[in-house]
C-alpha positions as CSV (number, residue, x, y, z in Angstrom):
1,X,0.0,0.0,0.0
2,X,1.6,3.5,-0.7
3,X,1.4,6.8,1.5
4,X,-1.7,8.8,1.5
5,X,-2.6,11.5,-1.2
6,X,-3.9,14.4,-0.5
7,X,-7.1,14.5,0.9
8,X,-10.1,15.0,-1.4
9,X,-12.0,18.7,-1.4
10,X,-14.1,20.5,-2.9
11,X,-13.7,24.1,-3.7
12,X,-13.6,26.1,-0.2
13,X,-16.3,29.1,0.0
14,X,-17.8,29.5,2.7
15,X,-18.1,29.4,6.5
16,X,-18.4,25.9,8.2
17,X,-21.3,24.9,9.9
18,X,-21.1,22.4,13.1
19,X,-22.4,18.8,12.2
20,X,-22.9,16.1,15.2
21,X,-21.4,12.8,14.8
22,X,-21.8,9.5,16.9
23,X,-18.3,8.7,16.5
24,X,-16.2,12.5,16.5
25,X,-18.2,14.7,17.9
26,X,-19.3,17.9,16.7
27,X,-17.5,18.6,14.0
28,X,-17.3,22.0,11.9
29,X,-17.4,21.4,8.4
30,X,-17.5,24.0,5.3
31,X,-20.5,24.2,2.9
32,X,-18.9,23.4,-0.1
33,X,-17.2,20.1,0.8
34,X,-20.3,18.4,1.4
35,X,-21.2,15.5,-1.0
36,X,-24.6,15.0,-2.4
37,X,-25.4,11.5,-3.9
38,X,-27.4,10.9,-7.0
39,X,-28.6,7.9,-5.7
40,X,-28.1,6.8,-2.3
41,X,-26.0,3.9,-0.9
42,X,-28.0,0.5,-0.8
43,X,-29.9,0.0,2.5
44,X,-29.2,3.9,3.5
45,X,-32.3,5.9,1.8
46,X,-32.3,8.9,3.6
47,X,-28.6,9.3,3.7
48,X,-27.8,11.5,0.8
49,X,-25.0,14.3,1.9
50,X,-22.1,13.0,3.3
51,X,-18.6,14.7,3.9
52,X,-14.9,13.0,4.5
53,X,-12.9,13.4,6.7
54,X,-9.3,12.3,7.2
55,X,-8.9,9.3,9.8
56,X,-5.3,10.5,10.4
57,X,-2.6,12.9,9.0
58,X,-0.3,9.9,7.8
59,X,-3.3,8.2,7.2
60,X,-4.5,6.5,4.3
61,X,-7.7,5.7,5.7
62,X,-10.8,8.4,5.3
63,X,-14.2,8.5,6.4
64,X,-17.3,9.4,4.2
65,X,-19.6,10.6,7.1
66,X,-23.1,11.6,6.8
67,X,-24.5,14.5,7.5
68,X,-28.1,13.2,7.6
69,X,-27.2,10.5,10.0
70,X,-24.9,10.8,12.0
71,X,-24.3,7.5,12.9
72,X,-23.3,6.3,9.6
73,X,-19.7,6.7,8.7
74,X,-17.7,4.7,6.0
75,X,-14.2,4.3,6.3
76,X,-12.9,4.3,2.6
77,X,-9.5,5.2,0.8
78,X,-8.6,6.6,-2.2
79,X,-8.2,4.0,-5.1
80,X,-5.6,5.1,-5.8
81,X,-3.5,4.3,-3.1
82,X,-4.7,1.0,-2.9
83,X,-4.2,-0.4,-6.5
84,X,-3.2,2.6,-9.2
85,X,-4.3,0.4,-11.6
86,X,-7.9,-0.1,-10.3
87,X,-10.1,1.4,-13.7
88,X,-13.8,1.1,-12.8
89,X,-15.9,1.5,-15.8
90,X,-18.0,4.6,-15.6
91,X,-20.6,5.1,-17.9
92,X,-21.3,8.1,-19.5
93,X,-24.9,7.8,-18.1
94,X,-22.9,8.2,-14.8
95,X,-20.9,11.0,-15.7
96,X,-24.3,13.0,-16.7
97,X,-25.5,11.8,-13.7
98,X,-22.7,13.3,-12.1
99,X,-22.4,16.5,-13.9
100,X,-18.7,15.8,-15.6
101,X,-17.3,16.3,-18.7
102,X,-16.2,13.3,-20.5
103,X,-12.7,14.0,-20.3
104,X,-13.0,15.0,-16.7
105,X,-11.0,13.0,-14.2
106,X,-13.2,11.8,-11.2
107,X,-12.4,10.3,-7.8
108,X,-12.8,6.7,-7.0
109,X,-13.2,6.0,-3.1
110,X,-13.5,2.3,-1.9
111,X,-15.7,1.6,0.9
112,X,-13.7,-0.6,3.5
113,X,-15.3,-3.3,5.5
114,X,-12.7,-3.8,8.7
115,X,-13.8,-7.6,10.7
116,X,-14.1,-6.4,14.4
117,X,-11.0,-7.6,16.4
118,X,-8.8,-8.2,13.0
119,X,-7.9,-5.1,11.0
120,X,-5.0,-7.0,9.6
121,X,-8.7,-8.9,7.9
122,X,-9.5,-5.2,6.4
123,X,-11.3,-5.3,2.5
124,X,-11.7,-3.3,0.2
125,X,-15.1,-3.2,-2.1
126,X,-14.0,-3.0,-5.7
127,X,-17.4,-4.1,-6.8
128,X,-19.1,-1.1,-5.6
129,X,-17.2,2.0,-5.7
130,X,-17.9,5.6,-5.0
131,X,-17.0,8.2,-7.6
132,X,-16.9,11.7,-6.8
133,X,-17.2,15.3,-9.0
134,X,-14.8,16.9,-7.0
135,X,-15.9,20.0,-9.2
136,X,-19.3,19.7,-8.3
137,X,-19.3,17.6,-5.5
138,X,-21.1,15.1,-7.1
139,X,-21.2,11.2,-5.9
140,X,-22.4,8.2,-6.6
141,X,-21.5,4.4,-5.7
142,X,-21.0,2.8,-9.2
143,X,-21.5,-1.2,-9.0
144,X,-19.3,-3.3,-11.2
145,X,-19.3,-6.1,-13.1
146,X,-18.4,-9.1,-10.6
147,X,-16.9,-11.4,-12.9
148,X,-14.1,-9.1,-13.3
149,X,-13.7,-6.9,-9.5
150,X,-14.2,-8.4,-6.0
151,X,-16.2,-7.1,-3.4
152,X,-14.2,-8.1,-0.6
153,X,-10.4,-7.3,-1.7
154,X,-7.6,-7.3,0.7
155,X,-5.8,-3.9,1.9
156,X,-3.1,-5.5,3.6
157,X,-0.7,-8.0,1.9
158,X,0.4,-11.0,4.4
159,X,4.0,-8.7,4.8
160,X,1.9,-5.7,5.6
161,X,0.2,-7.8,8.2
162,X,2.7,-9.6,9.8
């Protein structure tokens, strides 16, 4: 796994408003980094804005919280830094969907799934991943086609581990 990138925002604007969260606190968070969905995750209905913030400074590891629960926090990573060559299809339905120019880069976030007791156990969900308009702050989880992506993907190799 390589070091963390730099955090993912959207363009800064305005002044931050205070969010409650089950698991930080109260939190102040600025207007224009908060993330609408298109269509919201699976099982989550009424949890359409969400913002992320970084678990740590060194690391890797970010949290998509939501705004409209706030008990319901993802802890994702950057694509990227997981496996560059990762290249979820993206439809250009999606990218309408999402507001972006077909050319536009967009940022792919994997939703973790860490086994309680066993981080070294920690997945990755290639199968379903969130892509984000930084531009417009856009998102959407994008599922994949499972013959070819895994949902449950390891983050840590057996050296990492060990």
């Amino acid at each position: 796994m390589r070091h963390a990138m730099a955090i993912i925002t959207c363009t800064e604007k305005q002044r931050e408003i205070t969010v409650s969260t089950s698991r930080f606190g109260e939190l102040s968070v600025n207007p224009e980094k908060i993330i609408t969905l298109t269509s919201p995750f699976l099982g989550f209905p009424e949890a359409k804005r969400f913002f992320i913030k970084q678990h740590g400074e060194e690391s890797p590891f970010l949290w998509l919280q939501s705004l409209d629960d706030p008990k319901l926090a993802f802890v994702s990573m950057q694509a990227a830094v997981l496996t560059p060559q990762y290249q979820p299809e993206i439809s250009s339905l999606t990218r309408q969907e999402l507001q972006a120019a077909p050319e536009q880069a967009l940022e792919v976030l994997l939703i973790l799934t860490v086994p309680k007791g066993n981080p070294e156990g920690m997945t990755a969900n290639l199968m379903g991943p969130v892509v984000i308009n930084t531009e417009k702050c856009l998102a959407k989880q994008v599922l994949q086609n499972p013959s070819r992506y895994e949902a449950c993907w390891p983050v840590f190799t057996r050296e990492e581990a060990e």
